[in-house]
N, C-alpha and C positions, 0 to 999 in steps of 0.2 A: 698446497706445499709452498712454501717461502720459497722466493728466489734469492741468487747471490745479492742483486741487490738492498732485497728485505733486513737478508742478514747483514750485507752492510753494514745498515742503520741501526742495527740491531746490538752491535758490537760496539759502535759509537756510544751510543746509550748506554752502554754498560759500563764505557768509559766516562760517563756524565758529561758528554757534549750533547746540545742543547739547541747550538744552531750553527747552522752551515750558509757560507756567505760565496753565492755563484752565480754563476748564468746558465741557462739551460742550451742543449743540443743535442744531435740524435747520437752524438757519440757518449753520452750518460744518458740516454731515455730510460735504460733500466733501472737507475738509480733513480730518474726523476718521478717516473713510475711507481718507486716502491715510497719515496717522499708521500703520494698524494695518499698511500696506504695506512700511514700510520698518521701521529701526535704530538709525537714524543719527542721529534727533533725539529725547530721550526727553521724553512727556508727561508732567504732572504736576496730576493732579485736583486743584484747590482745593475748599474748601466754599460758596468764592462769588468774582464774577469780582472785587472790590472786591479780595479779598485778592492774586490772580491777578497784578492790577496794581502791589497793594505788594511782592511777591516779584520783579517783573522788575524793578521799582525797587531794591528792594535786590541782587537779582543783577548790576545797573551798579554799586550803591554799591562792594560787598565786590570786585572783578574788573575792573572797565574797559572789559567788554566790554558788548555792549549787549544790553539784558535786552527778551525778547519774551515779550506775553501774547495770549490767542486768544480772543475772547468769542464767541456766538450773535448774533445782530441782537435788535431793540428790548429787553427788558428784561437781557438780558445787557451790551450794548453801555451801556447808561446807569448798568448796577452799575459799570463799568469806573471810572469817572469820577475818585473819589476819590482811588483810589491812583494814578491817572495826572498828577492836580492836584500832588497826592505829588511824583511825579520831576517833571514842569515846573516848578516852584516851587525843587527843590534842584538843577537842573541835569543830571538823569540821562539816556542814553541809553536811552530805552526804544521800542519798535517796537508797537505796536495793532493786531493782524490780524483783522479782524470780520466778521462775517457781516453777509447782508441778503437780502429776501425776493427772488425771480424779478424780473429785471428787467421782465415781462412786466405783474407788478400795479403796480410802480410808480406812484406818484399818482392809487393806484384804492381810497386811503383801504382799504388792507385788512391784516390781524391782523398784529398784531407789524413794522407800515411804521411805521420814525420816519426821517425826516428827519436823517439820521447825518451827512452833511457842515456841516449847519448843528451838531447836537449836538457834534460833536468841534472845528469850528473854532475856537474860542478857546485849546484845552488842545493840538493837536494843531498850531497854525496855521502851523507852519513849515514842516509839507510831511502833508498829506491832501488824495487821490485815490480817484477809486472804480472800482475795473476794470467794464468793460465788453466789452471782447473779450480773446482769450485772448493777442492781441499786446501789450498795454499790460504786462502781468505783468511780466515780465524788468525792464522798465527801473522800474512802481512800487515794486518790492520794494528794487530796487539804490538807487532814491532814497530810499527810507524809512529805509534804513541807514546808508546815509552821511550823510543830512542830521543824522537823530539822532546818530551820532557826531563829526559836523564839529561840531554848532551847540549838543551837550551838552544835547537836549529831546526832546521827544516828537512822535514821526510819526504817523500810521496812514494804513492803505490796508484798504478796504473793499470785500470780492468778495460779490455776490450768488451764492445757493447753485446758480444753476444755471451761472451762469461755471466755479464749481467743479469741476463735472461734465464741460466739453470737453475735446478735446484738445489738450491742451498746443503750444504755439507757442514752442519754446525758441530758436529762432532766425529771428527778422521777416523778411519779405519787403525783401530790398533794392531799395524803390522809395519816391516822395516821399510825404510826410508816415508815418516810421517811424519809429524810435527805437531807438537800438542801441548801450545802455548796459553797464558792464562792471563788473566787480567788482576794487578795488584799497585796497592797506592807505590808510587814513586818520590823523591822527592833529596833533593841532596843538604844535608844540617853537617858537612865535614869538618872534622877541628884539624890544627895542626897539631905539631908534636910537643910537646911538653922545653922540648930541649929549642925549637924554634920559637918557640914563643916567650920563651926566657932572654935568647938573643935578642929579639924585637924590641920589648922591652928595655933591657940595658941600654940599646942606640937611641931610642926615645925617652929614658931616664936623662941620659945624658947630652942629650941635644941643647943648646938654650934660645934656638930659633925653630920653633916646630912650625910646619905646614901642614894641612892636611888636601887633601884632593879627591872629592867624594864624587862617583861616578852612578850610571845607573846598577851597580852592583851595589850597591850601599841605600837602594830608596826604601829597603825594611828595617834599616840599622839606625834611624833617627836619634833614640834615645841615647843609644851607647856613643854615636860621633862626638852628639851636644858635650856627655861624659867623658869624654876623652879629650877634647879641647878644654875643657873648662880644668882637669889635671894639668894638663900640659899647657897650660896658657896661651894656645895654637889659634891659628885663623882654620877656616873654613874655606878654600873656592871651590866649585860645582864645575864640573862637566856637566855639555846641554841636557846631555840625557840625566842625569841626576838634579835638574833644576829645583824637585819638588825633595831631593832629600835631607835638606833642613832648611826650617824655616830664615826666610830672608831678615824679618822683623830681630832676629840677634844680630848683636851691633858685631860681633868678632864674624861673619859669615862675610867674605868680602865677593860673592857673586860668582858671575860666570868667569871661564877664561879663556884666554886667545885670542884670537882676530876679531873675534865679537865677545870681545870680554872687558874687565875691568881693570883700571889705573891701579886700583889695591890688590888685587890680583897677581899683577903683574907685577910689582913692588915686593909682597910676599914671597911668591917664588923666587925672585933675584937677589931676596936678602936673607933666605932659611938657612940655616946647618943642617935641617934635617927636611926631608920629604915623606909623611905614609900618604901611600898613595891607597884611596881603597872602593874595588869593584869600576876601576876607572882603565880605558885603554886608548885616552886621550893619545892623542896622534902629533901635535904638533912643539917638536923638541925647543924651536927658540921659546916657548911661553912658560919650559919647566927650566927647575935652575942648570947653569953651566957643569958639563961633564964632571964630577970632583970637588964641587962647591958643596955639595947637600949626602949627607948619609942614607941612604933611603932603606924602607921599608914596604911591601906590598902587598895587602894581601886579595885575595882574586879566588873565585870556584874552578877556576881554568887554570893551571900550571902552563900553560901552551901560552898562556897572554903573561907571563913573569918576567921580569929583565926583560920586556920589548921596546920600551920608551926612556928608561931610564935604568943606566946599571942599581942595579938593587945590591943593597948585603945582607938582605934578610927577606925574603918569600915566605909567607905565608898559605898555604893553598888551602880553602875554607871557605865555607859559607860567612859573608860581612860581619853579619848581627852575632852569629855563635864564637864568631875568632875574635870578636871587640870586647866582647861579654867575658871570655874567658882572658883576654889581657888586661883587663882594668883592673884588676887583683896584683898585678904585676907591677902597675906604675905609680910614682913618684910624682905628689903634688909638687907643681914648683914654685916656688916662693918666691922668683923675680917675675915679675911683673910685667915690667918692660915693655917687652915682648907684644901683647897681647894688646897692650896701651897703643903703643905703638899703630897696631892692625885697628883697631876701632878709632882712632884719632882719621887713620885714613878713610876706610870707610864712612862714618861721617861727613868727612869732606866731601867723599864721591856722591854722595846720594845729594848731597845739596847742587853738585856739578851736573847732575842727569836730569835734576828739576830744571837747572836754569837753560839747558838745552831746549827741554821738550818745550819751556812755554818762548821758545824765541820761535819770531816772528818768519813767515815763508807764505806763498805763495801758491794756494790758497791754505792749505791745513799742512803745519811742520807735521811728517809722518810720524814723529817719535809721540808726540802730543798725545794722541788716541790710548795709545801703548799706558802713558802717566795716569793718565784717567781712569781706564779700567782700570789698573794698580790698584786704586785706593776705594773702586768699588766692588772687586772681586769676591762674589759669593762664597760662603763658608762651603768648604765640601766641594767644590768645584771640579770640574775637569777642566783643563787645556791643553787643545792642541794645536800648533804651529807649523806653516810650512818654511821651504826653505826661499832661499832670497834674503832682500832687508828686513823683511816682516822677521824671521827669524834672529839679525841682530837686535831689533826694537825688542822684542820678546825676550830675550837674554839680557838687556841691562834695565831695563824698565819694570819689568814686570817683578812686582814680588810674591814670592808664594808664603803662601800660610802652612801651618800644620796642619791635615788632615785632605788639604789638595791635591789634585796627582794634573802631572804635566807632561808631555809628548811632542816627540815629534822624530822626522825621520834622520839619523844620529849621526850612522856613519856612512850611509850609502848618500846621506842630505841629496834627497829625489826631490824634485818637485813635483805637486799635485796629492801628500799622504795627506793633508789636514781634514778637509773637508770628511774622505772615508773613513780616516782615525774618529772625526768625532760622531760620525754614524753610529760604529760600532762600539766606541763607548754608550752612547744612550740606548742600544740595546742590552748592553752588558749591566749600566747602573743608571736605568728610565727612569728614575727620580732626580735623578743629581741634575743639575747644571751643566751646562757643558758649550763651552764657545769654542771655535775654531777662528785664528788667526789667520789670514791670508792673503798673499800678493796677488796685482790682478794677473800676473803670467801665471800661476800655478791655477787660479781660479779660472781660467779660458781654456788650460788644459784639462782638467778635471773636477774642479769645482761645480762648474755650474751641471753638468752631468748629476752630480753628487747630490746638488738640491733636486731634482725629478725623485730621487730615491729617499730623502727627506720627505715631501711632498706627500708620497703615494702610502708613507710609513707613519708619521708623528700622530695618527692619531691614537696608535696603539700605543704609545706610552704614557707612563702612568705621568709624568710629568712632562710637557708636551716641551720646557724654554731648554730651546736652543741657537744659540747666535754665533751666526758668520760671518764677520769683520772680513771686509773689505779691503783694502788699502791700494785704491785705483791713481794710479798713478803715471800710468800710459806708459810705460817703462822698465825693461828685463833691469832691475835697478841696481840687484847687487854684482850683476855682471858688469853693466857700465861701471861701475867704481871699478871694481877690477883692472877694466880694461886703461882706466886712467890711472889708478896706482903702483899697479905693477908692472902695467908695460909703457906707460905713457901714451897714449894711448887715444885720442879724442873720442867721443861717443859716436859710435858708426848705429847710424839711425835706421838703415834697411835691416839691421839685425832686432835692434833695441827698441825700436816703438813698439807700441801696440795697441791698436784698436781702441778707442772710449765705447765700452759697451755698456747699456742698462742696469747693472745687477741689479737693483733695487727694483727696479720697473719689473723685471722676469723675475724675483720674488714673490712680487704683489700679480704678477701672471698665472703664477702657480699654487693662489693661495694660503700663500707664504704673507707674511708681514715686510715688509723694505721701505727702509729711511738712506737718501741719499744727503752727503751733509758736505756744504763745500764753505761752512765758515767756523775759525776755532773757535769762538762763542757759543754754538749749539753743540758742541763734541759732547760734553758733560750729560746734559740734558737728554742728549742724542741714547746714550747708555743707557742711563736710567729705563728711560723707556722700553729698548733694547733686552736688556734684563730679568722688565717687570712682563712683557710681550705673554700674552693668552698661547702662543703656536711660534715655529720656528721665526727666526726674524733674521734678515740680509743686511748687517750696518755698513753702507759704504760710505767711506769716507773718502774727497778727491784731493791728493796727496801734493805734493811738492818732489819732484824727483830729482831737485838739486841742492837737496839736503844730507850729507853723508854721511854713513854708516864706520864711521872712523875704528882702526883698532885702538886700543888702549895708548899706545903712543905710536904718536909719526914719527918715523924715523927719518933723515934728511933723503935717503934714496925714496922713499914715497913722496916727502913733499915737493923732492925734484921732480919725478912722475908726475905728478898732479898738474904741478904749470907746464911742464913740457906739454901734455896733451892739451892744457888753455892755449895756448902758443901757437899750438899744431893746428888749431884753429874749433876746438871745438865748440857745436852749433847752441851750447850753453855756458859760453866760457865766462860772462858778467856774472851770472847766478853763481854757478858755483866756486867761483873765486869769493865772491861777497860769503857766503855758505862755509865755505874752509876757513876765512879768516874767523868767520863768527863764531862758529863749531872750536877750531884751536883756542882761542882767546880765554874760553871757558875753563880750560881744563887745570 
């Protein structure tokens, strides 16, 4: 006879998941139990359930489908958290299946009893449930999955370990109060209304400064954007998380935006008539144009994210690709030019600004440097994923994506420690491709190097084994120090901000990994290549310069007053990074 855990796995599979990313404990033994019973669904040991949750987050970002992790009850179930905040915050389908003590201790205050519907209610709150008999199963599981992939968040359903234990109930008694829920494709293609999409169009007929703002709701909409600017004679900027949805290599795409964004960017927004903003829920109001400067448009799967960043005159609510597809029938080639000249004249400029940055001179390797390199060796078909810190500005103006690439990282929660898991669970997801992970060495001392043991014990099972994890050591929480010097004035306070020079390359090649540690800009190039071409996973570290700064788009005099006040105030790098500002400003 199946147990509830059997069935578990039984119902997953039927939802075509395929792999579950957790850590084992005796509060899912029955699940892990019913794991060694079958095939069908393969396990995947993390080094902690925090990561568990960023891999099933990133197994929705890279695939679509909905990414499941398995934690033990109390202190497994509350590692979960972060990476779960993760996918709620960027929108991911991701599924929580947790353990919990005997229903029998229950509010008998005993080891490892937390209060899990209260813990997970805020990250989870669109559908958690806690089984208690073996009939509830079927239809929690079926809700957990659909709701995450109708509503694009995170579920969970929580089985006490001896629920686990019975016998399965795969089909309820047909009598009153039962539940008798099914399994069916989901998936949302919404159009708007005939009559809003006529308005849209006439504010974008009539614009003669178009903008566009393409977010991660727009990474399926490629074709129709490219078609929509090239009507409107619009630029292109990307929100992080939309990095990969259109190709960088068009001269009208003028990049990322905001505080780790771009000159042309920032220009665009400050000089449009009009804003569409589309699958985007960028956050930060000074980097869109001024309250009444710009007519906007928006279209979004979510009405609940409309008019939140910018008064809108015209919402859309719609899947990207089906509401672009059905306005380009609507709109108006424009015949000035201008416009669009204008946006490529800039852009040009700035990509020639980003080169002359990266290859200026620093002490030992300018961080930006590495970032330029890959650039223009990036593998067709690649993944990228990035953490957060400096690594994540270099990676937003450096890097260009191609078409058919896909790029990551943690959006709006910007956690540090997702890169290294994210690119785990892409090379389970797509063990062919390519796949490099970006990373600072704070995010890497936090979870990274954990992340390589699980690499390690894994690459052999994939069908293509290259994968690379950039480095960028630089002894220093680095985009916090700038912080602390541009916004608050700030000097760099070094019992918070160093940290440790540790081996990564050496614990690479400890772990039968491959690792290149590179401390001069002449081997960077070279460095890659190899990197790259590497037989098994490979550690590039490279040792950085951390008084090289991650500037926004423009200083504005209250940052460059901040910056010398903290030189002033005496900070313990105050020659470098004066030399560093001036050089970095000069360029722009």
């Amino acid at each position: 006879m199946a147990t509830v855990g059997d069935f578990i796995l039984q119902r997953l599979q039927q939802w075509k998941v395929q792999r579950l990313y957790g850590y084992p404990g005796d509060g899912i033994n029955g699940i892990m139990g019913a794991l060694g019973r079958q095939d069908a669904i393969s396990f995947v040991q993390t080094r902690h359930e925090e990561m568990a949750a960023f891999m099933a987050c990133a197994h929705a970002k890279f695939t679509g489908e909905v990414g499941v992790c398995l934690a033990t009850s109390g202190p497994g179930a509350i590692h979960l958290l972060n990476g779960l905040y993760d996918a709620k915050l960027d929108h991911q389908p991701v599924v929580a299946i947790v353990g919990q003590q005997k229903r029998a201790s229950l509010g008998g205050d005993y080891q490892q009893e937390i209060d899990l519907m209260s813990l997970f209610k805020d990250v989870a709150h669109e559908y958690i449930q806690m089984a208690t008999t073996p009939e509830q199963v079927r239809h929690l599981i079926d809700r957990a999955v659909r709701i995450a992939l109708d509503q694009r968040t995170v579920t969970c359903v929580i089985v006490p370990n001896d629920v686990q234990e019975l016998d399965a109930v795969e089909v309820p008694p047909r009598e009153h109060g039962t539940v008798h829920s099914g399994i069916g494709s989901v998936g949302r293609n919404l159009l708007p209304t005939t009559d809003s999409l006529q308005q849209a169009a006439a504010l974008l007929n009539s614009g003669k400064r178009v903008a566009i703002l393409a977010g991660a709701g727009a990474l399926q909409a490629t074709d129709e954007l490219i078609e929509v600017a090239e009507i409107l004679g619009a630029g292109i900027a990307k929100a992080l998380l939309g990095k990969a949805a259109v190709p960088d290599e068009l001269p009208f795409v003028t990049g990322s935006i905001g505080l780790i964004g771009t000159r042309p960017s920032m220009d665009m927004m400050n000089e449009c008539d009009t804003l569409l903003m589309v699958g985007s829920s960028f956050p930060y109001a000074e980097f869109l144009p001024r309250e009444g400067q710009a007519r906007g448009i928006q279209i979004d799967i979510d009405g609940r994210m409309t008019s939140l960043r910018y008064p809108m005159e015209c919402n859309l609510i719609g899947d990207a690709r089906a509401t672009l597809r059905a306005l380009l029938p609507l709109l108006d080639r424009k015949s000035d030019r201008s416009w669009r000249t204008q946006i490529e004249t800039n852009v040009q400029r700035w990509w020639k600004v980003m080169e002359r940055r990266a290859l200026d001179d620093a002490n030992p390797i300018n961080p930006q440097r590495p970032f330029y390199e890959l650039s223009r060796r990036l593998p067709d078909d690649c993944i990228v994923t990035c953490d957060s810190g400096s690594t994540a500005a270099w990676y937003a103006l450096h890097l260009q994506m191609r078409r058919g690439m896909m790029a990551s990282l943690s959006g709006t929660l910007a956690t540090m420690g997702s890169a290294v898991p994210y690119a785990i669970a892409a090379k389970f997801a797509h063990p062919q491709r390519q796949v490099i992970a970006l990373v600072g060495d704070g995010a890497m001392q936090m979870n990274g190097i954990n992340g390589l043991i699980t690499v390690a014990k894994n690459w052999r099972d994939w069908g293509n084994p290259k994968l690379v994890v950039m480095v960028l050591n630089n002894r220093d929480l680095n985009f916090v120090t700038w912080e602390q010097r541009g916004q608050k004035g700030d000097p760099k306070y070094p019992a918070s901000q160093d940290l440790p020079d540790f081996a990564y390359a050496d614990f690479a090649r400890m772990l039968g990994l491959h690792g290149m540690r590179v401390e001069r800009p002449d081997q960077i190039g070279a460095a890659w290549d190899k990197a790259l071409a590497s037989d098994r996973p490979c550690v590039l570290e490279f040792v950085a310069d951390a008084n090289v700064p991650p500037l926004p788009p423009q200083v504005t005099r209250a940052q460059a007053k901040s910056y010398y006040e903290a030189i002033e105030k005496g900070d313990p790098d105050a020659q470098a990074v004066k030399a560093a500002l001036a050089q970095q400003q000069s360029e722009a």
